[in-house]
RODRENTI-966288 format. One record per residue (C-alpha): residue number from 1; x, y, z. Coordinates in Angstrom, 2 decimals. Each point is the difference from the previous one (the first is absolute). Example, Ala and Ser with C-alpha at 12.3 -4.5 7.8 and 13.67 -1.06 7.14 Angstrom:
2
REC  dovo     east    north       up
REC     1    12.30    -4.50     7.80
REC     2     1.37     3.44    -0.66
***
This chain:
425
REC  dovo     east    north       up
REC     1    14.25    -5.77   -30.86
REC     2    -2.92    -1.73     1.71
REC     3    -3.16     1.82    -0.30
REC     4    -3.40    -0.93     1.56
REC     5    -3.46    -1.14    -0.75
REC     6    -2.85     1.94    -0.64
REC     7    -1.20    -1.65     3.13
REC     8     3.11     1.20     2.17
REC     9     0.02     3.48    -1.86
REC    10    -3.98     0.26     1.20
REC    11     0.43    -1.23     3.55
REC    12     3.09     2.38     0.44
REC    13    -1.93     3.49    -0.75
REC    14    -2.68    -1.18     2.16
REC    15     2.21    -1.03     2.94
REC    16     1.65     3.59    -0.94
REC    17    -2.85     2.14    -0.97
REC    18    -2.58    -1.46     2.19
REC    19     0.82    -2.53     2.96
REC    20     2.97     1.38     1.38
REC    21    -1.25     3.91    -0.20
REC    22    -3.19    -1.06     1.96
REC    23     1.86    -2.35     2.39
REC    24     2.04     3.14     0.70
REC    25    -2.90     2.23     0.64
REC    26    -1.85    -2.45     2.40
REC    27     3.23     0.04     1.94
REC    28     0.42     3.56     0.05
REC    29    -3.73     0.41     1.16
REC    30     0.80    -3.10     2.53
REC    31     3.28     2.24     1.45
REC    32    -2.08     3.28    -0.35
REC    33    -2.72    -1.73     2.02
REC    34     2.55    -1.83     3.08
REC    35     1.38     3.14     0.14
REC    36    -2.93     2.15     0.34
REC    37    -1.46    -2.35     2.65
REC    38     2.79     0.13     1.98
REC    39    -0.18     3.71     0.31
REC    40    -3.49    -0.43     0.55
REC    41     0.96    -2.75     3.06
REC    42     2.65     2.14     1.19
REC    43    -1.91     2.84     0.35
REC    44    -2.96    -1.84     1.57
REC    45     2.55    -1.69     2.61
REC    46     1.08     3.44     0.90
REC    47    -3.71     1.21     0.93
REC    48    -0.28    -3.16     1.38
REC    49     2.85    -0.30     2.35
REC    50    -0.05     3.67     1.28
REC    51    -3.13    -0.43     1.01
REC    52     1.08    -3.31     2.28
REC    53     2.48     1.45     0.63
REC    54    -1.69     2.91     1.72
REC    55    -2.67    -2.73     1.58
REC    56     3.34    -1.95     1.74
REC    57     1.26     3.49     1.07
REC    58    -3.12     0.82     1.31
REC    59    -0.64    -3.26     2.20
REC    60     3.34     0.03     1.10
REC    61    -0.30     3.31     0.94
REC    62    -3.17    -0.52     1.96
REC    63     1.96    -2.83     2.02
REC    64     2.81     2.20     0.74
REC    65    -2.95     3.07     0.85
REC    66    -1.87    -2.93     2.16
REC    67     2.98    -0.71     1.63
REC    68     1.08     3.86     0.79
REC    69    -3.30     0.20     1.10
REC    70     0.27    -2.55     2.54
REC    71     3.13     1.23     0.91
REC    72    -1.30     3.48     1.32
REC    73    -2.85    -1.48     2.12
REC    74     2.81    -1.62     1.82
REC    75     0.42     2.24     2.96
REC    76     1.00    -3.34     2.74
REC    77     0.93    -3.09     0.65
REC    78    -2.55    -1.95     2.01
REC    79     0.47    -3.49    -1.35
REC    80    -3.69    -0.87     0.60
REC    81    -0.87     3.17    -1.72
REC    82     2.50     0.00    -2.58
REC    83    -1.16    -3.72    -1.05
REC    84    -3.14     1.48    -0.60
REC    85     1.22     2.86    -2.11
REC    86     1.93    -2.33    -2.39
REC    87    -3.05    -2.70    -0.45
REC    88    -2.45     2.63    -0.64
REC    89     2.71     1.13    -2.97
REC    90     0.20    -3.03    -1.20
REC    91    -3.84    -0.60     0.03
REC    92    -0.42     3.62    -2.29
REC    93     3.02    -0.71    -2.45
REC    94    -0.44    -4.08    -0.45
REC    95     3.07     0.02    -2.77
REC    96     2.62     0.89     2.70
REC    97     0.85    -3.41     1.74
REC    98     1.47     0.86     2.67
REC    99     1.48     3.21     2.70
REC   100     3.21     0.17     1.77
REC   101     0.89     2.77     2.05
REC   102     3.51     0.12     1.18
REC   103     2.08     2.11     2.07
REC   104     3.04     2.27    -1.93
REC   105     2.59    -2.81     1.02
REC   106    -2.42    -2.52    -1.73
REC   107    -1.57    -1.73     2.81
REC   108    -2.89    -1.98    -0.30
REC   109    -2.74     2.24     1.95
REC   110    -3.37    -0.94    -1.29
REC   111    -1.46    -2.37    -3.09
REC   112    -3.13    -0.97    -1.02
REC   113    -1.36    -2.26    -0.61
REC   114     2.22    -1.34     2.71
REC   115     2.90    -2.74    -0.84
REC   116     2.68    -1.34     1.30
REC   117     2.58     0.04    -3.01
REC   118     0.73     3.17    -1.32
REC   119     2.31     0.40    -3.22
REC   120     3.16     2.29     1.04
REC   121    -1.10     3.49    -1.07
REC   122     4.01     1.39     0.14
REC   123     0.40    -0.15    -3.38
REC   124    -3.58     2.56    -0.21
REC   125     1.21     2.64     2.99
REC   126     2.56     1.60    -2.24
REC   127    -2.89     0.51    -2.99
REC   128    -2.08     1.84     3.02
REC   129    -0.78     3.54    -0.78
REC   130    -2.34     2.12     1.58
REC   131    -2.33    -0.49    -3.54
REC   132    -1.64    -3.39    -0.08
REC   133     2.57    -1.66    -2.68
REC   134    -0.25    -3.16    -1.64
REC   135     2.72    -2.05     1.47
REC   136     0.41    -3.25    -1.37
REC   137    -0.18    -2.04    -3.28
REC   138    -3.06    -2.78    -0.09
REC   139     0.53    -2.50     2.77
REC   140    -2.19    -2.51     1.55
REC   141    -1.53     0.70     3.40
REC   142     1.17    -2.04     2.74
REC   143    -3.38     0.29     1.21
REC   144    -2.71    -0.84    -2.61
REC   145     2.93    -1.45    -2.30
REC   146    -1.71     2.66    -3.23
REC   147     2.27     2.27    -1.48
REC   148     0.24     2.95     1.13
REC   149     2.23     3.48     0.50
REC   150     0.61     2.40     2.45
REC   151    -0.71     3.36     0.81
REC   152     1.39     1.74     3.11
REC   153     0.72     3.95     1.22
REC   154     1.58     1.05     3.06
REC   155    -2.39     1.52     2.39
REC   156     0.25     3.17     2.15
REC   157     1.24    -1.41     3.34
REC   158     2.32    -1.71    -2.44
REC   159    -1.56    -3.76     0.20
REC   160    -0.44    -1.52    -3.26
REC   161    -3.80    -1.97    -1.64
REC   162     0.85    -2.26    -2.48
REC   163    -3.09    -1.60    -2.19
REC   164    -0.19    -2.95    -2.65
REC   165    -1.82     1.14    -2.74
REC   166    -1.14    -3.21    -2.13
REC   167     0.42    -0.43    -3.68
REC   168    -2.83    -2.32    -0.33
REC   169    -2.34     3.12     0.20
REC   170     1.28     1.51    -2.44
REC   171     1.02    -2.44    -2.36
REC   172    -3.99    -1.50     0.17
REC   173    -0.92     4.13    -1.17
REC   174     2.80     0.06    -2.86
REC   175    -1.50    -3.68    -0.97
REC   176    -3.46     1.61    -0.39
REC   177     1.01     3.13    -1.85
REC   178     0.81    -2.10    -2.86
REC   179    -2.00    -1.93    -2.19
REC   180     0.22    -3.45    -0.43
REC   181     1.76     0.24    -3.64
REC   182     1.61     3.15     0.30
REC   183     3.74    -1.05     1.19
REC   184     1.14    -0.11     3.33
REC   185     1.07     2.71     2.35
REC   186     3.46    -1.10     2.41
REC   187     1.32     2.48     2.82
REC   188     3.44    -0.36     1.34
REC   189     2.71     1.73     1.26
REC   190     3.39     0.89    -1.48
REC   191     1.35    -3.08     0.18
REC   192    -2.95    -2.02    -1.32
REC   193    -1.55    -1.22     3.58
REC   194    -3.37    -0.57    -0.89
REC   195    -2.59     2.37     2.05
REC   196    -3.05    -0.98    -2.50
REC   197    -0.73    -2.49    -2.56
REC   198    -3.23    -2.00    -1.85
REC   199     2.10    -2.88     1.30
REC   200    -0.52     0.59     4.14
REC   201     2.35    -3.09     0.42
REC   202     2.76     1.66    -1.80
REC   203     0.00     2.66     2.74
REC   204    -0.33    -2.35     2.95
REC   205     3.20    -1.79    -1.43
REC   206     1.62     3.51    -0.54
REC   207     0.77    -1.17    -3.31
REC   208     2.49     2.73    -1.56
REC   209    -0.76     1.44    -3.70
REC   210     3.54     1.99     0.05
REC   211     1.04    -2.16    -2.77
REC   212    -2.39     1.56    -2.62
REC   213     1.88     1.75    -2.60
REC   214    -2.98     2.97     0.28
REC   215     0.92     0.69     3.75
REC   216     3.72    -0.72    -0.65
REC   217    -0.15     2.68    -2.73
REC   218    -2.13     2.66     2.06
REC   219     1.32     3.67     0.92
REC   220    -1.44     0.65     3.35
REC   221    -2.34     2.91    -1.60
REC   222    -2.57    -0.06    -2.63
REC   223    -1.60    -2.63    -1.80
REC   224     1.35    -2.54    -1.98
REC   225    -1.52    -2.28    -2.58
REC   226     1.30    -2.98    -1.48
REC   227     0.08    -3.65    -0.54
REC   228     1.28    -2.95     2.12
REC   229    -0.42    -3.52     0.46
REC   230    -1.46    -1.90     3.30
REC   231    -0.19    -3.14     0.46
REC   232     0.34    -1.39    -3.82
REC   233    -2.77     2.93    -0.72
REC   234     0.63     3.26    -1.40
REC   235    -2.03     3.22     1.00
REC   236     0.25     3.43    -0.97
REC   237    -0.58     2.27     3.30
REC   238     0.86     3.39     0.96
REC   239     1.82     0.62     3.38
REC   240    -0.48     3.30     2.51
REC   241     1.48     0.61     3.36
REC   242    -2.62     1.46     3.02
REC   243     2.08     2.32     2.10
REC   244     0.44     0.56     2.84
REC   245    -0.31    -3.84     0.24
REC   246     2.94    -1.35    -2.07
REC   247    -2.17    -2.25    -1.49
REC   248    -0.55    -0.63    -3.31
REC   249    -3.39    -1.16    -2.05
REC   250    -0.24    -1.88    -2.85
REC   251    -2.94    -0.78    -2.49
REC   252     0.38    -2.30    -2.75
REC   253    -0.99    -2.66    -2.09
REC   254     0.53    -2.55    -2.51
REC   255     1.38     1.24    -3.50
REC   256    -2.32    -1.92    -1.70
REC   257    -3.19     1.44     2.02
REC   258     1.16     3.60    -1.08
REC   259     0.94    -0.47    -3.39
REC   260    -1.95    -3.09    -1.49
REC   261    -3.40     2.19     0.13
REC   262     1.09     2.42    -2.51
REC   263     2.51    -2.30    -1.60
REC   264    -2.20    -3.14    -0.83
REC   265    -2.13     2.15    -2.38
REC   266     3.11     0.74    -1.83
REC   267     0.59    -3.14    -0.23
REC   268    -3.28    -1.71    -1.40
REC   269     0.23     2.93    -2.47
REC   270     3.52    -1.02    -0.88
REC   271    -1.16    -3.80    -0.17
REC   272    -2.53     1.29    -2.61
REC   273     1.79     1.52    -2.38
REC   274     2.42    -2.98     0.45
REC   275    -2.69    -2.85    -1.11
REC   276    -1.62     2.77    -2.54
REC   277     3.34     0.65    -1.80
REC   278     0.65    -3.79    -0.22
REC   279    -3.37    -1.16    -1.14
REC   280     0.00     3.11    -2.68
REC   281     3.72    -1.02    -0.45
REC   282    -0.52    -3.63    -1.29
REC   283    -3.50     1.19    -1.88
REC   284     2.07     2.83    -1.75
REC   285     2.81    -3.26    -0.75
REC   286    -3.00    -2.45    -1.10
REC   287    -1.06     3.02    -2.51
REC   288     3.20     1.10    -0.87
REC   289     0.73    -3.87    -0.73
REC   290    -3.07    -0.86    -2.50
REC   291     0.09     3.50    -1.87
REC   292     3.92     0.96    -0.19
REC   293     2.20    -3.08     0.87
REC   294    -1.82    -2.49    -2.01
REC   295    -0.33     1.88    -2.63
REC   296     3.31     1.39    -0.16
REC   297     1.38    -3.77     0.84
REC   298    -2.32    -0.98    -3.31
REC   299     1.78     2.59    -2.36
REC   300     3.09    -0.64     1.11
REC   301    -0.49    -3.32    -1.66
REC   302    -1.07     1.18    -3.10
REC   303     2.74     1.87    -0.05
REC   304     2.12    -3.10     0.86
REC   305    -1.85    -1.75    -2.70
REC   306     0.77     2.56    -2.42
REC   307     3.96    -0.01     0.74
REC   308    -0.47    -3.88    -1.10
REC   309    -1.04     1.22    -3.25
REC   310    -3.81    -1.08     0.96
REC   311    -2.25     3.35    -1.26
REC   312    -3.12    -0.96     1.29
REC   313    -1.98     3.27     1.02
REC   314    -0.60     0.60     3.70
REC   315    -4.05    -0.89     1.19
REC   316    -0.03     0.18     3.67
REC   317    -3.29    -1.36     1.55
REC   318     0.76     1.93     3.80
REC   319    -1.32     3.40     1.18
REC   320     2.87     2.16    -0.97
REC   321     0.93     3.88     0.30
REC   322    -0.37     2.51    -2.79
REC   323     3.62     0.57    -0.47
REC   324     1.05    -3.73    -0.25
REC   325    -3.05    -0.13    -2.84
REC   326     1.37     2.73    -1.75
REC   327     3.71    -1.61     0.24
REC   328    -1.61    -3.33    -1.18
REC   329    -1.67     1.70    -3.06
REC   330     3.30     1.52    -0.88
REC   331     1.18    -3.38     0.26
REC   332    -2.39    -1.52    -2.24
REC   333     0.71     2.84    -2.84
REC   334     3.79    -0.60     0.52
REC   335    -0.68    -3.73    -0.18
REC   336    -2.04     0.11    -3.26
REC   337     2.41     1.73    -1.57
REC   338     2.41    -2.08     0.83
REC   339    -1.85    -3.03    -1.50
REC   340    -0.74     2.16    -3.10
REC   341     4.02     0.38    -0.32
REC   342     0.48    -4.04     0.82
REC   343    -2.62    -0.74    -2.74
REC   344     1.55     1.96    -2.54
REC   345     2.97    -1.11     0.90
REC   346    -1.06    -3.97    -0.41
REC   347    -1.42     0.82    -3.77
REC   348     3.39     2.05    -0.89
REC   349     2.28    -2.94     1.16
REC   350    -2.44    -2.34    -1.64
REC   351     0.14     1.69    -3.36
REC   352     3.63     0.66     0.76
REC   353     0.46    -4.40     0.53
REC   354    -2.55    -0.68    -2.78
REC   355     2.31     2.27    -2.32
REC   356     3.45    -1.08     1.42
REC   357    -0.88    -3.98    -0.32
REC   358    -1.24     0.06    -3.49
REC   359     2.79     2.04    -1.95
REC   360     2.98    -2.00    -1.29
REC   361     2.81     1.73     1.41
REC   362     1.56    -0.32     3.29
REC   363    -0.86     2.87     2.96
REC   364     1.24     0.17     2.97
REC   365     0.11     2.49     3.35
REC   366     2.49     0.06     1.75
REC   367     1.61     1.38     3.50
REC   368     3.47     1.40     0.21
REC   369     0.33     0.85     2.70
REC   370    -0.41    -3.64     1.51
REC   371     1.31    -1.13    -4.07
REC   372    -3.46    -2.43     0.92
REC   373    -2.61    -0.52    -3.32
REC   374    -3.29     0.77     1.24
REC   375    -1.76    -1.13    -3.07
REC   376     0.40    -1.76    -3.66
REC   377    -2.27    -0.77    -2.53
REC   378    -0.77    -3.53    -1.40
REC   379     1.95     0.10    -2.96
REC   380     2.98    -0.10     2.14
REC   381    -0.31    -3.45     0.07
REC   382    -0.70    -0.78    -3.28
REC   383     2.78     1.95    -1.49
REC   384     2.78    -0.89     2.86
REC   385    -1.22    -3.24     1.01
REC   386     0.20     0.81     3.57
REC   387    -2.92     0.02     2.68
REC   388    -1.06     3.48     1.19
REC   389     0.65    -1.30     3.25
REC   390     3.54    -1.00    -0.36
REC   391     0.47     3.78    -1.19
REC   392    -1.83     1.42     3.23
REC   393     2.15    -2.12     1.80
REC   394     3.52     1.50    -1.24
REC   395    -0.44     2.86    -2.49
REC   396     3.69    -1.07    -1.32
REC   397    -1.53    -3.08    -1.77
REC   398    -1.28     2.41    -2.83
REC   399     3.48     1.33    -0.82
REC   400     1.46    -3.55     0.07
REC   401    -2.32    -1.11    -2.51
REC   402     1.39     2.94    -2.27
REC   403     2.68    -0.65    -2.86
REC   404     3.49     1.30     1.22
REC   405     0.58     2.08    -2.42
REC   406    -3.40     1.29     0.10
REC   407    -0.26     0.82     4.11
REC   408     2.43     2.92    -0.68
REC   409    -2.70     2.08    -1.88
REC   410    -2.72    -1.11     2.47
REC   411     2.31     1.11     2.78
REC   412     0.25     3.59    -1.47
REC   413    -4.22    -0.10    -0.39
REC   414    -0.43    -0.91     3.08
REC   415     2.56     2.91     1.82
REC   416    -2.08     2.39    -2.53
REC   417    -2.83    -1.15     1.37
REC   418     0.99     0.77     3.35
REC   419     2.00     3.18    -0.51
REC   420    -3.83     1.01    -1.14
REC   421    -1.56    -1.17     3.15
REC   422     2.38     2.20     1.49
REC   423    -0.12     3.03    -2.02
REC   424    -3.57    -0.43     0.34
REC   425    -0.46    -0.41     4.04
***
């Protein structure tokens, strides 16, 4: 079974006990912290948006007002007069862009300022009520080639004043109500046809945002906050409609400008910890190194040593822990004893060899179970003429140098001999 190093073992429980659980908190602060701020941008959009909201209701409101207004001073049609009228409105309400005042079939009575082309209004008669009514999406004038849209109400004799009411106006205001850093404010219709933009040239193109997934995803009432992408860029924005307009406003701005502010602390703090748990990591592995490893790696082979049959007591030089110098002094005690055994051990077999070489008489040792002789005396060869070696070679040489007639009573010896070993073990 594989097992690991003190090294791994360390750098495990601190990845368990210490990196990962304060990895995991940073990101829990980090999602605690996105999410509150997105409440917090939600709800400021809200505040935010009704109260545009209320501003575009209110100016378009005051053009449709403006234009009732003008509508009830009209008591005749004197064309000299009635040019008059119209300039005069113009000159008090500079963001309409133009009058038209038609007759109920649609005929072209009266303009001003005066031109010759005149886009075909048809398609605005039916929209007519007797309430000034927005009537048309953002189109470009055919006079002053802005963008603009109309407003028209069927009068009392039954004639009908149409006005252009530019965008420009108000998409200069909606530029101003926001400060530079704050997002951007867009107002379209329904169908994404741009009405205002921090972009003017969008409008004038009428580019359409209908493809954004947070208009695509809108339910006509409320508000609706989310995230999208435009342009390669994603923003977080919240989305309201104005009624009675149709229209819908939108305030958002990049992800990163709402959430890096309270993010980015979160993250030096998690870059922190990171660089302080890996600097006190490898410091923690240098100490753990010098006063554990190197010991330990330093006993280990003493004990190594001491398997070879080498007792040298153990004298490490390196800073070591308490433990390992109490395991060491065991050691040492264990070791000496040891040595104290060999020693008397040496003088035993020594007086044992002295004693066995001197006498007269053969002696022998002897292994049956591998029928090997371990170990004769000297006078082995004298007596039997045979070299000690030749009978550690193959034990049988001793019973061939035997008398025939005499093996048979060293045969029964020898099985007494074992039959004691046996009774014995």
């Amino acid at each position: 079974m594989a097992t690991e190093s003190l090294r791994q073992l360390v750098q495990r429980n601190l990845n368990s006990w210490m990196l990962i659980p304060s990895i995991c908190i940073i990101l829990l602060l980090g999602i605690y912290a996105a999410y509150e701020k997105s409440r917090d941008f939600q709800s400021q959009n809200t505040v935010l948006i009704e109260a545009l909201s209320k501003h575009v209701v209110s100016q378009t409101n005051d053009a449709k007002s403006a234009l009732a207004s003008l509508s009830s001073s009209i008591t005749r049609y004197d064309p000299f007069w009635f040019h008059w009228v119209l300039s005069n409105f113009l000159l008090a309400y500079p963001h309409y862009e133009r009058l038209v005042y038609l007759s109920p079939n649609g005929k072209l009575l009266a303009t001003s300022p005066q031109v010759d082309s005149l886009i075909s209004m048809e398609s605005f008669i039916d929209k007519v009520s007797d309430e000034p009514t927005l009537l048309s999406q953002p189109i470009n004038s055919p006079l002053t080639h802005k963008v603009v849209v109309y407003i028209g109400m069927r009068m009392t004799n039954g004639n009908i004043l149409i006005g252009e009411l530019s965008i420009k106006s108000l998409n200069e205001h909606f530029t101003d109500m926001l400060p530079s850093g704050e997002g951007k404010l867009v107002l379209c219709d329904y169908y994404g046809n741009l009405i205002s933009h921090p972009d003017y040239s969008k409008v004038v193109t009428q580019e359409n945002i209908g493809h954004l997934s947070i208009i695509r995803d809108f339910r006509e009432k409320g508000n609706h906050t989310a995230l999208y992408e435009s342009e390669g860029t994603y923003y977080y924005g919240t989305l309201a409609s104005i009624q009675p307009n149709n229209w819908l406003l939108l305030r958002s701005q990049p992800v990163k400008d709402v959430f890096l502010p309270v993010l980015a602390p979160l993250f030096a703090l998690l870059t922190i910890i990171l660089s302080l748990f890996f600097i006190f990591a490898h410091l923690l592995q240098y100490k753990l190194r010098e006063s554990i490893v190197k010991p330990l790696a330093a006993f280990t082979d003493s004990i190594e040593l001491t398997a070879q049959g080498q007792y040298e007591n153990v004298s490490s030089q390196l800073e070591q822990f308490k433990e390992l110098s109490v395991i060491e002094d065991r050691f040492n005690d264990m070791l000496q004893r040891i040595n104290a055994r060999e020693q008397t051990n040496k003088e035993s077999e020594e007086r044992f060899r002295q004693l066995v070489e001197n006498i007269h008489e053969v002696f022998w040792i002897s292994d049956f179970d591998n029928e090997k002789i371990i170990y004769v005396s000297p006078s082995y060869e004298i007596i039997w003429g045979r070299t000690r070696e030749s009978l550690y070679e193959n034990a049988d040489t001793f019973f061939m140098a035997i008398d025939a007639e005499d093996r048979s009573g060293f045969t029964s010896l020898d099985q007494s001999a074992a039959n004691l070993r046996w009774t014995v073990s």
